[in-house]
ZABARO-255202 format. One record per residue (C-alpha): residue in one letter; x, y, z. Coordinates in steps of 0.5 Angstrom, whole numbers, plus 500, padded with zeros to 3 digits. Layout:
BEGIN
AXYZ ...
//
This chain:
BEGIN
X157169608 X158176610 X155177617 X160171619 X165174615 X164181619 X163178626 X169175626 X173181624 X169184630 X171179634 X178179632 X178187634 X176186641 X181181643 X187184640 X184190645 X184187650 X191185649 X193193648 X190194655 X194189659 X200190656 X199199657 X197196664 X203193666 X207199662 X206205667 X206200673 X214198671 X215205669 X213207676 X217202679 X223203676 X222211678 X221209686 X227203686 X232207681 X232200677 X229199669 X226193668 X228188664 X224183659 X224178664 X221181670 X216184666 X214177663 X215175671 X210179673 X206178667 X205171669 X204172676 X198177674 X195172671 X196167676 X193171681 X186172676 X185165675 X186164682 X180170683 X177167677 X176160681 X175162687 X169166685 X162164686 X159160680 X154165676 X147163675 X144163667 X137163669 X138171673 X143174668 X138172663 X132174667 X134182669 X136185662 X144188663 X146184669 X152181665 X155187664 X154189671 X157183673 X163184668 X164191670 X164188678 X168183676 X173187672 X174192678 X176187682 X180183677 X184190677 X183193684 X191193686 X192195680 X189202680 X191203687 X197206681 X195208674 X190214675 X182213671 X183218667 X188213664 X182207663 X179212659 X184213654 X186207654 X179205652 X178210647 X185211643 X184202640 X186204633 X192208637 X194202641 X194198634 X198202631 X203201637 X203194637 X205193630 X211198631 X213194637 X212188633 X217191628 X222193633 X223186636 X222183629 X229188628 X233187633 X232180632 X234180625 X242178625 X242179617 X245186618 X252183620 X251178617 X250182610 X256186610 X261185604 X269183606 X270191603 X266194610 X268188614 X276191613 X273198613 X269198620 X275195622 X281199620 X276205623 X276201630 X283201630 X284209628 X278211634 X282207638 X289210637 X286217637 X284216644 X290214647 X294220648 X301218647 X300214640 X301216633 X296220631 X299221623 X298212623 X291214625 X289219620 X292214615 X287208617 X281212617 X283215609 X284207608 X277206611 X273212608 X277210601 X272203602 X266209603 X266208610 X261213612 X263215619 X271214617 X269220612 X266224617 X272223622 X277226617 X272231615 X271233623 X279233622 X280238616 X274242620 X278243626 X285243624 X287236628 X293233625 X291237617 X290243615 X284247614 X279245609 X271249610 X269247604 X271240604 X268239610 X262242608 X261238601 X263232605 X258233611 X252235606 X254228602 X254224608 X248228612 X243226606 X246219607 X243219614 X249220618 X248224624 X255226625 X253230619 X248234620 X251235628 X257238623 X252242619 X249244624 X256247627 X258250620 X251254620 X252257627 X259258626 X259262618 X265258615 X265253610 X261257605 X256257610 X253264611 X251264618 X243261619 X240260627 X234255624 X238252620 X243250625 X237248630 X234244625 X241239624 X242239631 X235236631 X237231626 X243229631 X240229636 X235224635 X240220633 X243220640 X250224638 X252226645 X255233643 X248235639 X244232645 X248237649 X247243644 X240242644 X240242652 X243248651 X239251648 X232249651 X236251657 X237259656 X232259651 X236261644 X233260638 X228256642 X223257647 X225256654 X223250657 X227247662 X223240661 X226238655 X233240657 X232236663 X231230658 X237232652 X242233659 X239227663 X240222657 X248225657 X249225663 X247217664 X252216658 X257219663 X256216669 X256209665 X263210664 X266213671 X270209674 X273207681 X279213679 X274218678 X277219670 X282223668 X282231671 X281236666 X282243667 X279249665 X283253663 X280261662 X285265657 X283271661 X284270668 X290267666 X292273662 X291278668 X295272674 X299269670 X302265676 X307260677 X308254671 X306248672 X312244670 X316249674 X313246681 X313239678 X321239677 X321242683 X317236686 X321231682 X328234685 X325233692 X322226691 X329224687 X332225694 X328221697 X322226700 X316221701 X311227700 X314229694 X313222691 X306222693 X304228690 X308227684 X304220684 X297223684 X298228679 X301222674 X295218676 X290223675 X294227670 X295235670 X294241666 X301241663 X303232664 X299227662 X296221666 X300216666 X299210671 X306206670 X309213673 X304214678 X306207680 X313207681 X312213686 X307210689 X312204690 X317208693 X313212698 X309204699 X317202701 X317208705 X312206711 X307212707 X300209708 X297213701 X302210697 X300202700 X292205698 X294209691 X297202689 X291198692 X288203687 X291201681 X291194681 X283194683 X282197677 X287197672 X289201665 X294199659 X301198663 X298195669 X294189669 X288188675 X289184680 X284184686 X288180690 X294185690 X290191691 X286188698 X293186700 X295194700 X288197702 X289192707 X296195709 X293202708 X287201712 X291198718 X294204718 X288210719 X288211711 X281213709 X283210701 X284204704 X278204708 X275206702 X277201697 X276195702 X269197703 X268198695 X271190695 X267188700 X260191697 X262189689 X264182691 X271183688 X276177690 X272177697 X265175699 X260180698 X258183705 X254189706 X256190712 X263190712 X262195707 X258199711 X263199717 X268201712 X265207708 X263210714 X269210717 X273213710 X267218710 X268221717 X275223716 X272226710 X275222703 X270223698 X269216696 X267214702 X261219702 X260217696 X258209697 X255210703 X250215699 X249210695 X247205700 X242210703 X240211697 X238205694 X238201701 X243196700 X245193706 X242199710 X234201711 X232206705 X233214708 X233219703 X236225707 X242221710 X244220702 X243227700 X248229706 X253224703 X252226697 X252234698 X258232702 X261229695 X259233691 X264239695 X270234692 X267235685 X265227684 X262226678 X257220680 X256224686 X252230682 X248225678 X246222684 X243229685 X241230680 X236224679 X233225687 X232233684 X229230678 X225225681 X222229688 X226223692 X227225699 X225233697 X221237693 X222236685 X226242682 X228241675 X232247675 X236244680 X237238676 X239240670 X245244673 X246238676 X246233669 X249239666 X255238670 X256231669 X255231661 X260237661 X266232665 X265227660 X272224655 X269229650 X271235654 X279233653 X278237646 X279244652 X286241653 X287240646 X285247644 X289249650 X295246648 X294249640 X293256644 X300255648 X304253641 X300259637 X297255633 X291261634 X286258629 X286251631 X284253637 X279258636 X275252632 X276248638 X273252642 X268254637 X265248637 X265247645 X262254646 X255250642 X254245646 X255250652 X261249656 X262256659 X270256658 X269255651 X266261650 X269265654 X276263651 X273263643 X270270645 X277273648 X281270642 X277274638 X277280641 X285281641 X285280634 X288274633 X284269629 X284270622 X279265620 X274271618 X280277616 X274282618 X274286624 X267287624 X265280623 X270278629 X267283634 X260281633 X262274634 X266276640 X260280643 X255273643 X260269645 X261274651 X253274652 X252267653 X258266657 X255272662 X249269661 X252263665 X256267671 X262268669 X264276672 X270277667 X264276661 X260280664 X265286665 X267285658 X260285655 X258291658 X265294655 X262292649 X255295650 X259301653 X264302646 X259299642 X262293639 X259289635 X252292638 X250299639 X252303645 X247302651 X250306658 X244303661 X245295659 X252296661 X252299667 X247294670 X252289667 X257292672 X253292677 X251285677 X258282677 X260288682 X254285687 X254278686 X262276684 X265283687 X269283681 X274290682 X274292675 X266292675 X267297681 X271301678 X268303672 X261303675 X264310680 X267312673 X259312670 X257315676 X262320676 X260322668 X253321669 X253316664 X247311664 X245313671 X245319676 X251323676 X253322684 X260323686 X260321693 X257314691 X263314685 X268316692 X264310695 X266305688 X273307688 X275306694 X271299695 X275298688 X282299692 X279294697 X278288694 X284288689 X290291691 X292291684 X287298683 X290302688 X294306683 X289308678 X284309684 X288313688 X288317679 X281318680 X280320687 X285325686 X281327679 X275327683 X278331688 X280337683 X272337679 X270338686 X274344687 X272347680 X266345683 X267350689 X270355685 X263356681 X259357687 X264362689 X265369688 X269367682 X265364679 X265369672 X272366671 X267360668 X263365664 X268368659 X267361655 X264365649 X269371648 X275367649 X272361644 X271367639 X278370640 X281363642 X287364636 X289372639 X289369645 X293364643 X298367640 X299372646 X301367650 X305364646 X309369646 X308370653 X312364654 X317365648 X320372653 X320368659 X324363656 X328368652 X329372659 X331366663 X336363657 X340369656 X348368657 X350372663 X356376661 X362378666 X364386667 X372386665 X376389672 X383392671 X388388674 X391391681 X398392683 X400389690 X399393695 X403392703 X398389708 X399389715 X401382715 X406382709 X400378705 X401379698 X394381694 X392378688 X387379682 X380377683 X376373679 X368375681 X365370676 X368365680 X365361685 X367360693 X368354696 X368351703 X375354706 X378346708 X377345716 X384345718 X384352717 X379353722 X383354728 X388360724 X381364722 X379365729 X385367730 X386372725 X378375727 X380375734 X386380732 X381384728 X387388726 X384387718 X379392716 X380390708 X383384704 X384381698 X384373700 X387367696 X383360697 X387354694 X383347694 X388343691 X394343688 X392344680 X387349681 X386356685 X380360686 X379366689 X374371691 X373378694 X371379701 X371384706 X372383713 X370388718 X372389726 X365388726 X363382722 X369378725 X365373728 X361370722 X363364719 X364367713 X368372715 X373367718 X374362713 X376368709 X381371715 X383364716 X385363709 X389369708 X392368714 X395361711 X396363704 X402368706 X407362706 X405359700 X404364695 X410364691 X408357689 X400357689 X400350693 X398349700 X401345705 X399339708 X401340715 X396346714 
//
C-alpha cells in the first residue's frame, strides 16, 4: 500500500511542476513585452496567449511523426532523447527570449515555485473575497463616511477647513484609524489646531502597532525631526519610513528614494531609487490632466530676501484696471493665472472663464481656445461639454491659435465627441508643435513613441519630448524618464531617469503643502511653517530645505528654544540643500564651516564650497569671499593678485558688490603699501613692535597729552588788544575820521561804489585814511586801511577810497543812500 501511496505523491509533484514551469515561462515573456510596448498585461491577454500556446503545441503534437514502441524500447534512453528533442522544439520560440540560465533555475528551485504558487493562490482567493466590505459594522460605515467628506473638503481650497476637522473628530470618535492619523498630522503641523508633540507621537505609536502606515510615516518624521519626546534617531526613522513605504504611502516612497539617492543613513544605490521614485511618479502621471494641474510656486525665502521684487497682487490689480477697461490682453492674462492658479490668487476656472469670454467676444483667438479648454475637461463650477469645446477649438484653430490646434487634435486622437482619426491628430499636433506650444509637442511624442497612428521612432519622440520638457510639462518628464530607465531609443541611464522621475514625484498635489507653508510664513505664523517644511525637506524637496534651514538660521522658530540645537539643524538642512545645486546653500554651508556653526571650523571645507557655487552657478557672493580667503591666506595660498582677480569678477557679475568690492580693493591697495614700505629703507618702522608693546602704556599717555595740547592750543579764546578812542583829525577832503574796531571783519565795498573808488585812486591825493564802510541801514562796519600813491591800484585799496569818498555826505546819519 505504500509504494502506490509514494507514487502518486511523486506523480503529483511532477505535474504540479510542470505547471510552475509554464506559468514562469509566460511571466517573463509578458514582462518583456510590456517593457518594449510601454503596456502591462492584463488577466485576459495572458489567458489569450496561454490558450494560443497550446493550440500551437497540440498542432506540433499532431503534426509530429508517430513513435515507434519497438526502437524506444530496444535502444535504452532514447525516450528521453526523444522527450528533450521534443521539448526543444515545443519551446524553441520561446527561448528566442528567456535566456538558459533561466530553465536552470526554474528546474532546480521546484520547492521555491510551490511556495509561490500557493501565495499566489491566496491573493486571488483574497481579492475575490468581497466579505471585508461586507463585514463592516453601520459605526465603520458612517465613519469611513464622515472621513471621505472631511478628505474632500480639505482638498478644496476654498471650503471650510473647521467643518472638516469637525467630521474627522466625529469619525476617529468611531476609532477610525486613518481619521486618527489625519488629526494627528493636524495637531503635528499645526493645520488648523494648535501644536501638540506628544499627542501626536501617542497617537502615531498606538495606530503604528495597529499596522497604519501613516503612522510609521509620522514616526519616522518625529525621529529625523527630534520633537514629540523623540530624541533625534537616523535608523530609526529608516526603519518606519520602510514600514510606510511598503505600504505604498506616497511621501515615504519618496523619503526612501531620497535617501537611496544621496545615500543618507544608507548606501547609495541608484537602482533602488529608481524604484521608490518610479512607482511615484507613475502615481503623478495618472493624474495629470489636459490643464496640466495646478502651478505651484517654489518660493525660496532667501532670494526673495536679497530681491524682493514686485508683489504679485501689485500687477494683478494693475491687470484688472486695465481688463476693467476693456484691454483684451489684459483679460487674457488674468484668465491664465486664474486657470492655472498663482503664487498670491488661487485657481479658480468660474473667473478664468468670464475673462476668457470677454476676450472670446473680443475676436481674441486665445480666448475661443482656453474656453475649448474648459469645457473639455471641466472642473466643479463648469461642466464638460465636448461639443462646446470643439466648437471654440475650432473658432481657435481657424484663426492660426496653436491651443486650438492642439485641443482638436487631442479630440480627434482620444475620440472625444468626434470619430477617432490618428491622422487628423497628427496634422493637428504637428502644426501646434511647430509654433512651439507645448501640448502639441507633447502628443506628438507620444505618438512617436507608442506608434499611434505613425510608424514607431524613438528619436523623433525624445525630440518632442525634450522640446516639452523646456515648458515644464509633467507628462513630458516622465516620458523620459521610461525610455532613460528602459534604454528606449539611447543608452540606459539610471541617473538620468531618476532625476527625471524625481521631478514628476516632486509636481504632484502634495506639494501644494510649499504654499501653505508659504502663506503660514507670510502671516508670521513662524512655527507652522517651519514644520511644514520640515516635513517636506525629508521627502527631498530641495525648497523646503533650504527655507527650513533659513528660518533656523534667523532665529525665529521656537520650536527647540535652543540656539545650538537650531544651528546644528540648520547646518543639515543646508548640507543637503547644497547637496542638490542650489549656490545660496552652498555659500551659506560654507559660512558655516567658516564660523563654525554647528560643526567645527574648516577653512578648506569652506573654500572649496565657494569655489564650486563660484564656478558652476557664478554666484557673487561666493566670489567674494573666496578673494577674502586669498587675501588672508585662509584655507588656501596667500595670493593677493588672484584675491584683485576675485573682487573685481565679484563686481561684474553683481552690480550690487560694487561698493564693498571697491572697500576691499582700497583695503587691499594700503596692505600693499605697507607692503612696499618693508622692503624699503624704512622698513626698521615695523621692528619697533617689542619696545613699543613693552612700554605701550608711556607712550600712550604721551600721545594723549599730546593731543590734549593741541586741542587745548587750537581752542583757546582769542582776545582783542583795548585802543584808545582818536579825536577827529581834518582830512583833505573834509572826511570825518571815526574810531576803528580791528576785530571786525570787511566786507566786499557794494558795486555801486566802484566808479567813485576809481576816482579817488586816480587823485592820489590821500596818503592815510580811516574809512567807513556802511552795508545796511542797521548795522556799520568799519576797518583801518592805508592807502598809498602806490598801492592806488589794487582792488583793495579802491574799495576802500571809494568808500571813504561816499561816506562824507552821510556821516552825520550812519546811513547810505540809495542813489549811491
Amino acid at each position: 500500500m505504500r509504494l502506490p501511496s509514494m507514487m502518486s505523491i511523486l506523480l503529483l509533484l511532477l505535474v504540479q511542476s510542470s505547471q510552475l514551469l509554464r506559468a514562469e515561462l509566460q511571466g517573463p515573456l509578458s514582462e518583456i513585452a510590456s517593457a518594449t510596448a510601454m503596456n502591462e498585461p492584463t488577466e485576459s491577454h495572458s489567458q489569450t496567449n496561454t490558450e494560443a500556446d497550446e493550440i500551437t503545441t497540440a498542432e506540433k503534437d499532431a503534426k509530429a511523426p508517430p513513435i515507434d514502441p519497438s526502437s524506444s524500447a530496444t535502444a535504452p534512453g532514447s525516450n528521453d532523447r526523444k522527450a528533450s528533442k521534443l521539448k526543444d522544439t515545443e519551446f524553441a520560440p520561446r527561448t528566442k527570449v528567456m535566456p538558459a540560465a533561466l530553465f536552470e533555475r526554474l528546474w532546480n528551485d521546484s520547492l521555491m515555485k510551490q511556495q509561490k504558487l500557493k501565495a499566489q493562490i491566496e491573493l486571488i482567493e483574497a481579492r475575490t473575497t468581497p466579505a471585508a466590505v461586507a463585514d463592516l459594522t453601520p459605526e465603520q460605515m458612517e465613519a469611513q463616511g464622515l472621513y471621505e467628506n472631511a478628505m474632500e473638503m480639505l482638498a478644496k481650497p476654498r471650503s471650510d477647513k473647521r467643518v472638516a476637522l469637525t467630521l474627522l473628530r466625529k469619525a476617529a470618535a468611531f476609532n477610525h484609524p486613518k481619521a486618527r492619523a489625519e488629526l494627528a498630522w493636524s495637531v503635528l503641523l499645526g493645520h488648523w489646531m494648535p501644536f501638540d508633540f506628544h499627542h501626536a507621537a501617542d497617537e502615531f505609536e498606538s495606530l503604528a502597532n495597529e499596522g497604519v502606515h501613516e503612522a510609521h510615516l509620522g514616526l519616522g518624521f518625529l525621529y529625523s525631526a527630534g520633537v514629540g519626546g523623540k530624541n533625534v534617531s537616523q535608523p530609526l526613522a529608516l526603519l518606519h519610513y520602510t514600514l510606510a513605504a511598503l505600504g505604498d504611502n506616497t511621501l515615504a516612497q519618496m523619503a526612501m528614494g531620497y535617501r537611496y539617492l544621496y545615500g543618507i543613513n544608507v548606501p547609495t544605490s541608484c537602482e533602488k531609487s529608481l524604484i521608490q521614485y518610479k512607482r511615484v511618479a507613475k502615481k503623478v502621471a495618472s493624474k495629470i490632466t489636459f490643464a496640466n494641474g495646478p502651478v505651484v510656486h517654489r518660493v525660496r525665502l532667501l532670494d526673495e530676501l536679497e530681491n524682493p521684487g514686485s508683489h504679485e497682487t501689485e500687477i494683478v490689480d494693475y491687470y484688472q484696471l486695465l481688463a476693467d477697461k476693456g484691454d483684451v490682453q489684459s483679460q487674457v492674462g488674468l484668465g491664465q493665472l486664474y486657470y492655472q492658479g498663482g503664487k498670491a490668487i488661487q485657481q479658480d476656472h468660474q473667473k478664468a472663464l468670464e475673462y476668457f469670454t470677454l476676450a472670446a467676444n473680443a475676436g481674441n483667438a486665445i480666448g475661443f481656445a482656453f474656453l475649448g479648454k474648459l469645457y473639455l475637461e471641466g472642473s466643479e463650477q463648469i461642466k464638460a461639454d465636448n461639443e462646446t469645446a470643439f466648437k471654440y477649438f475650432s473658432k481657435a484653430s481657424e484663426m492660426g491659435d496653436p491651443v486650438g490646434q492642439s485641443g482638436l487634435g487631442l479630440m480627434y486622437l482620444k475620440g472625444l465627441g468626434v470619430p477617432k482619426d490618428s491622422i487628423k491628430a497628427l496634422s493637428y499636433f504637428t502644426q501646434a508643435a511647430d509654433q512651439g506650444w507645448v501640448d502639441g509637442q507633447l502628443q506628438l511624442g507620444t505618438m512617436y513613441f507608442t506608434g499611434n497612428g505613425v510608424k514607431t521612432d524613438y528619436k523623433l519622440a525624445l525630440k518632442y519630448f525634450n522640446l516639452a520638457t523646456q515648458s515644464g510639462h509633467v507628462l513630458a518628464y516622465y516620458n523620459l524618464g521610461i525610455m532613460h530607465a528602459y534604454g528606449m531609443g539611447m543608452l540606459r541611464s539610471c541617473p538620468a531617469a531618476v532625476e527625471f522621475f524625481k521631478n514628476v514625484a516632486e509636481r504632484g498635489r502634495w506639494s501644494s503643502r510649499l504654499m501653505h507653508a508659504y502663506s503660514d510664513y507670510k502671516q508670521n505664523r513662524i512655527d507652522e511653517a517651519y514644520m511644514q517644511y520640515s516635513l517636506m525637506a525629508e521627502v527631498g524637496y530641495e525648497v523646503a530645505q533650504s527655507n527650513a534651514a533659513f528660518l533656523l538660521d534667523r532665529e525665529e522658530v521656537h520650536v527647540f528654544n535652543d540656539r545650538h540645537e537650531d544651528l546644528i539643524r540648520a547646518f543639515y538642512y543646508w548640507k543637503r540643500a547644497a547637496g542638490q545645486g542650489y549656490s545660496a546653500a552652498q555659500v551659506k554651508l560654507g559660512d558655516y564651516y567658516y564660523y563654525g556653526w554647528g560643526t567645527k571650523t574648516d577653512f578648506e571645507t569652506a573654500a572649496a564650497l565657494y569655489r564650486k557655487a563660484s564656478d558652476q552657478q557664478y554666484n557673487a557672493q561666493a566670489m567674494f569671499n573666496l578673494g577674502y580667503m586669498h587675501e588672508q591666506g585662509l584655507g588656501m595660498k596667500k595670493d593677493w593678485h588672484l584675491a584683485k582677480r576675485l573682487y573685481d569678477l565679484a563686481a561684474e557679475t553683481n552690480s550690487d558688490a560694487k561698493v564693498p568690492v571697491a572697500i576691499a580693493l582700497f583695503k587691499l591697495q594700503m596692505l600693499a603699501k605697507i607692503e612696499s614700505i618693508k622692503q624699503s629703507p624704512y622698513r626698521f618702522i615695523f621692528y619697533m613692535d617689542e619696545n613699543i608693546a613693552a612700554n605701550w602704556d608711556l607712550y600712550m599717555i604721551t600721545v594723549l597729552t599730546l593731543l590734549l595740547g593741541i586741542i587745548m592750543y587750537t581752542r583757546r579764546p582769542f582776545q582783542q588788544p583795548d585802543q584808545p578812542a582818536q579825536a577827529p583829525q581834518p582830512l583833505g577832503n573834509d572826511i570825518a575820521a571815526v574810531p576803528v574796531n580791528t576785530a571786525q571783519a570787511v566786507p566786499l565795498a557794494p558795486v555801486g561804489a566802484t566808479a567813485t573808488a576809481a576816482a579817488a585812486s586816480a587823485s592820489g591825493s590821500s596818503t592815510g585814511a580811516t574809512v567807513v564802510t556802511e552795508v545796511s541801514s542797521t548795522s556799520i562796519t568799519t576797518t583801518t586801511a592805508t592807502v598809498s600813491s602806490s598801492e592806488s591800484s589794487s582792488p583793495t585799496n579802491t574799495a576802500s577810497s571809494s568808500s571813504a569818498g561816499t561816506s562824507s555826505s552821510s556821516s552825520s546819519s550812519n546811513t547810505l543812500d540809495p542813489t549811491d
